[in-house]
C-alpha distance (Angstrom), angle and dihedral (degrees) to the residues before:
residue distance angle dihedral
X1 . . .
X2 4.01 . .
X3 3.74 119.0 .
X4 3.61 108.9 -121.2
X5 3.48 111.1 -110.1
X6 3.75 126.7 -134.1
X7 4.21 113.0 -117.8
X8 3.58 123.4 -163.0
X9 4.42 104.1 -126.8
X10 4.61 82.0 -171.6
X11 3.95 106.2 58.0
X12 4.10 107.1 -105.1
X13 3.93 82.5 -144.4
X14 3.92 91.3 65.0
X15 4.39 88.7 30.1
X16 3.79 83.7 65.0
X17 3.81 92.6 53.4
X18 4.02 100.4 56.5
X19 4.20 91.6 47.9
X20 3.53 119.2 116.0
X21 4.25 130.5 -111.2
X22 3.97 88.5 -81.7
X23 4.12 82.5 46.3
X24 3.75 98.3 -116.8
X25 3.60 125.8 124.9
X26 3.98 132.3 -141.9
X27 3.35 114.6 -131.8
X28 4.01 138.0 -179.8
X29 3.84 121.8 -155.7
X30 3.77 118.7 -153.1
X31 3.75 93.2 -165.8
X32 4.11 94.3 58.6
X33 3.81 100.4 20.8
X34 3.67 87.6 162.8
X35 4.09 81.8 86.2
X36 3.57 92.2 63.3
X37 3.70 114.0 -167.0
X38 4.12 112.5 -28.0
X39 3.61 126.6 154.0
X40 4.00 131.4 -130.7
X41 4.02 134.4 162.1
X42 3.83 111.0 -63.5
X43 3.68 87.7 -120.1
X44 3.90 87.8 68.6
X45 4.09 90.2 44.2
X46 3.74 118.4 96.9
X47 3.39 112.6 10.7
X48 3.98 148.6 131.5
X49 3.89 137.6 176.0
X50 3.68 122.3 -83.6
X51 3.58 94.4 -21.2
X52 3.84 91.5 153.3
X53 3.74 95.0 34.0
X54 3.75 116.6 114.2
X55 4.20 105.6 -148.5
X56 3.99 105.9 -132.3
X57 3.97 120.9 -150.1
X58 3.35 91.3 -123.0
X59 4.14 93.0 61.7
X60 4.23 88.2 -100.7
X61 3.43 118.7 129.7
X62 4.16 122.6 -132.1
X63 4.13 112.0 -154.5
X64 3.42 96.2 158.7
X65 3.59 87.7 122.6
X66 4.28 92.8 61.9
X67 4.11 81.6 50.2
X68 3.74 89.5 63.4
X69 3.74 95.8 49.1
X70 3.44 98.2 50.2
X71 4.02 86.6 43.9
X72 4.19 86.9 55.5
X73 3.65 92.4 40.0
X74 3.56 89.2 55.1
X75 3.57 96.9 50.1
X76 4.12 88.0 41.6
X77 3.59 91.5 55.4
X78 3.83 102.3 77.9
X79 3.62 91.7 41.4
X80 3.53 87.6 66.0
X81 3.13 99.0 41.4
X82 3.38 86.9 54.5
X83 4.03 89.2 54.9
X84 3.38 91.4 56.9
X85 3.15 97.3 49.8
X86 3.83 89.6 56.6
X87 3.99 93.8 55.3
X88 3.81 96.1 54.7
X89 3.53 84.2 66.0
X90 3.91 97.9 33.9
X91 3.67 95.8 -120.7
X92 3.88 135.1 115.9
X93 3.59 123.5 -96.2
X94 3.80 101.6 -141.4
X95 3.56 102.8 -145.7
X96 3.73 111.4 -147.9
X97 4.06 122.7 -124.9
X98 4.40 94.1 -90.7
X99 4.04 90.4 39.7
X100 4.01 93.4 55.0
X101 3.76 84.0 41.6
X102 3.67 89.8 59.7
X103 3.58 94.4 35.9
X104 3.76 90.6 56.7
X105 3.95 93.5 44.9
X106 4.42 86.7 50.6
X107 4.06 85.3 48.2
X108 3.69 96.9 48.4
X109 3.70 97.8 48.5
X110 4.12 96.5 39.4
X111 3.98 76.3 69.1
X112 4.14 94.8 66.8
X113 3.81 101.9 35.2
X114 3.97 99.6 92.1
X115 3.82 107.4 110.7
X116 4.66 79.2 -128.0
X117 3.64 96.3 41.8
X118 4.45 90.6 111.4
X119 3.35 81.8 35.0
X120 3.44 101.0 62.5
X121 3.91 88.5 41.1
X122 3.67 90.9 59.7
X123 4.18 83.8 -123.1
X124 4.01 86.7 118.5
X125 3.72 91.3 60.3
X126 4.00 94.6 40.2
X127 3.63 84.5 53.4
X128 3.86 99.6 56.0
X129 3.91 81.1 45.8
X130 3.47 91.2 63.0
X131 3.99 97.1 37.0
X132 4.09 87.0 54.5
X133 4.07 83.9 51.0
X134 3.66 96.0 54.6
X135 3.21 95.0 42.8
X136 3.99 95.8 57.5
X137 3.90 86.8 45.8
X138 3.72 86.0 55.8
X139 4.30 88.0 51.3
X140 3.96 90.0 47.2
X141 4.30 88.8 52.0
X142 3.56 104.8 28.4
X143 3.66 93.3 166.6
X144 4.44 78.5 86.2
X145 4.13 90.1 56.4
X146 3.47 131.3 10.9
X147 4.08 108.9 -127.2
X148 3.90 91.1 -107.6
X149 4.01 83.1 67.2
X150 3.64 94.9 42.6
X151 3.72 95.8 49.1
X152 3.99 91.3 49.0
X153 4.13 82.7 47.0
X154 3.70 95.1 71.1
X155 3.71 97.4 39.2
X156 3.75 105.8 126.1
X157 3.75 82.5 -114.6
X158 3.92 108.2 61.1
X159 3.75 80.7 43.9
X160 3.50 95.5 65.5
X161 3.55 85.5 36.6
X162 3.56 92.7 55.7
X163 3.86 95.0 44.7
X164 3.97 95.9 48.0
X165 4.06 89.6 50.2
X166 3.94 85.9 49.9
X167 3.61 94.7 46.2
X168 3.87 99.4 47.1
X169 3.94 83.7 51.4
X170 3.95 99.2 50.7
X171 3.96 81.0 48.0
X172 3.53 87.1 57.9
X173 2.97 104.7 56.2
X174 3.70 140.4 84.1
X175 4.06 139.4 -127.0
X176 4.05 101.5 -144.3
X177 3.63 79.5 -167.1
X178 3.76 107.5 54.6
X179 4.43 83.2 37.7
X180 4.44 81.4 53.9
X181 4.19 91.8 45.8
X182 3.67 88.0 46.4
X183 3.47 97.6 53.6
X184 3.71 88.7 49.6
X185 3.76 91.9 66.5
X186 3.86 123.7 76.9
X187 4.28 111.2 -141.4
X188 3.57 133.0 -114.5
X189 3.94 116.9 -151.1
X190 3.44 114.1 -148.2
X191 3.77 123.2 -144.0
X192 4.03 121.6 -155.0
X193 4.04 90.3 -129.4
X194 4.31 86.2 -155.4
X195 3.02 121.7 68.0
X196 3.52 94.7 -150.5
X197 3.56 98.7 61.7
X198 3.56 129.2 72.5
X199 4.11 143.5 -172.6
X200 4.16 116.6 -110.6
X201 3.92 111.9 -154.5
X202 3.71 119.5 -144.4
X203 3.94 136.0 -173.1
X204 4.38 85.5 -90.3
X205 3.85 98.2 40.9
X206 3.39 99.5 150.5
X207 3.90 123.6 91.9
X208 3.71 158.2 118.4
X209 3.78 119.0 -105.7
X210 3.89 139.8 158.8
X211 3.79 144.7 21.2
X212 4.19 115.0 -62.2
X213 3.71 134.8 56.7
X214 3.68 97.7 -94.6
X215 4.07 96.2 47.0
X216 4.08 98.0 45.8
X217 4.27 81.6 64.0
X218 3.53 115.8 105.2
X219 4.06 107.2 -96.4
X220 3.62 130.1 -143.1
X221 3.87 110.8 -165.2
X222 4.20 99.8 -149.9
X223 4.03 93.4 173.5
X224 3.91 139.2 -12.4
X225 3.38 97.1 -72.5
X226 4.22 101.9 29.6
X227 3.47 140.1 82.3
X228 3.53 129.6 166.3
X229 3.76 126.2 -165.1
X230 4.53 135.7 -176.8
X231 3.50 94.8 -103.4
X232 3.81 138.2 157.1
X233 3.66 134.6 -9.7
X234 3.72 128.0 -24.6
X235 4.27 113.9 -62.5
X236 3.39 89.3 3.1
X237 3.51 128.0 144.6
X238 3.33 138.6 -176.3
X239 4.13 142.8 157.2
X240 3.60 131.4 -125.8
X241 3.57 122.8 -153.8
X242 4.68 96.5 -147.8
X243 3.92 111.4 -152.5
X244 3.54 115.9 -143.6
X245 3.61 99.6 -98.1
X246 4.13 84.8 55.9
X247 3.89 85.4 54.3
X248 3.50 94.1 53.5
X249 3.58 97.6 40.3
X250 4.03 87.4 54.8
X251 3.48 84.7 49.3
X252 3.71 106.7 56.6
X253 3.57 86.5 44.9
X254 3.77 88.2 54.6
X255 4.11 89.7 51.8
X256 3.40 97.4 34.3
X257 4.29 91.2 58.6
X258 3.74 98.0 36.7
X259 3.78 133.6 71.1
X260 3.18 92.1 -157.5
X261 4.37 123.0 48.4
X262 3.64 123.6 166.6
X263 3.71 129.3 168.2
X264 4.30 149.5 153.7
X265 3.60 95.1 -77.8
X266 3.59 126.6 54.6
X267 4.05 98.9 -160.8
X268 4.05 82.5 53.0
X269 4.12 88.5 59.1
X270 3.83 88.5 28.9
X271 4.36 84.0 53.6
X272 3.91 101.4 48.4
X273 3.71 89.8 46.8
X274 3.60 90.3 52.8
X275 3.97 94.6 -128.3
């Protein structure tokens, strides 16, 4: 039998980015807040056991799926890099046609890693719907199953079973749509105008929050100090200098949406969970 293998559901490649100067990061878990705030190697941060992992009949495991992420992040590392790069010197990293492509692809997907995301959609529960429907149009023909394979069908196991496989495919796949409206939107990079303040990341980091244009746009925290957001016509670019009030606002939205927040400073963590 294969041991299960951990997955990281929050990019290590951005994890590594929010750690501290003795490269740990602070992080606060919803799900066991007994922990409180403690801080480990973002390697260790944000992870679960074959989340990816596609369970075969025949016992073999499928993890294609965790392949392909590591494949994008690889290719969505340089770009930003490259964005970073850009913002030390305060100017705009004009992404070419095949890096906004992958930047688009890396921003659409981030959005459906969280080990909850069908969850939270209420597709998890329409999905056991439909198993438990199947399965009692299987007991009204049983020439399609024989009753040995119907009974093992609604073990609690081959339902998970079931569910997992059907979740690691929706994650896999892609909206051509969403990918097109993306692509019809310039970005905005946003800049954390004090230096003393800094973005956390958490397992739901994407969201809309405040009061102008800019800040209502969905926000992707990709370091400390950087956000970027779909914003503005197409090829467009443009930087955004975020007060601190924006940073924290982007922030408790951040906390408040995740179950799991982790960041450079442990009094920011220990401060939105009100510890």
């Amino acid at each position: 039998m294969n041991s299960p293998k951990q997955h990281h559901f929050v990019p290590y490649m951005l994890l590594k980015r929010f750690a501290d100067c003795n490269g740990k990061i602070h992080v606060f878990n919803k799900l066991h807040p007994e922990s409180g705030v403690y801080s480990t190697n973002p390697r260790k941060a944000f992870r679960k056991s074959d989340l990816n992992t596609i369970n075969r009949s025949d016992g073999s495991k499928d993890t294609r799926l965790e392949h392909w992420y590591s494949d994008l992040e690889g290719k969505t590392e340089p770009i930003i890099s490259k964005i970073e790069d850009a913002m030390l010197s305060r100017e705009l990293p004009n992404l070419n046609s095949s890096q906004r492509e992958i930047w688009d692809k890396f921003y659409y997907h981030y959005q459906t890693r969280a080990p909850d995301i069908f969850e939270r959609r209420g597709l998890i529960k329409e999905l056991e719907e439909d198993i438990l429907s199947d399965i009692q149009d299987f007991e009204k023909n049983p020439s399609l199953l024989s009753e040995d394979n119907i009974s093992e069908l609604r073990t609690p196991e081959a339902l998970d079973q079931i569910t997992q496989n059907a979740s690691v495919l929706a994650r896999a796949s892609t909206s051509l749509e969403i990918l097109k409206m993306l692509s019809q939107r310039g970005l905005v990079f946003g800049v954390v105008e004090d230096n003393s303040k800094s973005f956390i990341i958490g397992d739901h980091p994407i969201l809309q929050v405040g009061d102008s244009n800019y800040i209502r746009e969905p926000w992707l925290p990709i370091s400390t100090n950087i956000a970027v957001s779909p914003y503005g016509p197409p090829e467009n670019e443009a930087l955004m200098y975020l007060s601190r009030n924006q940073v924290r606002k982007i922030n408790e939205f951040i906390f408040r949406s995740s179950n799991i927040a982790a960041g450079r400073s442990k009094d920011l963590i220990c401060s939105l969970a009100r510890l």
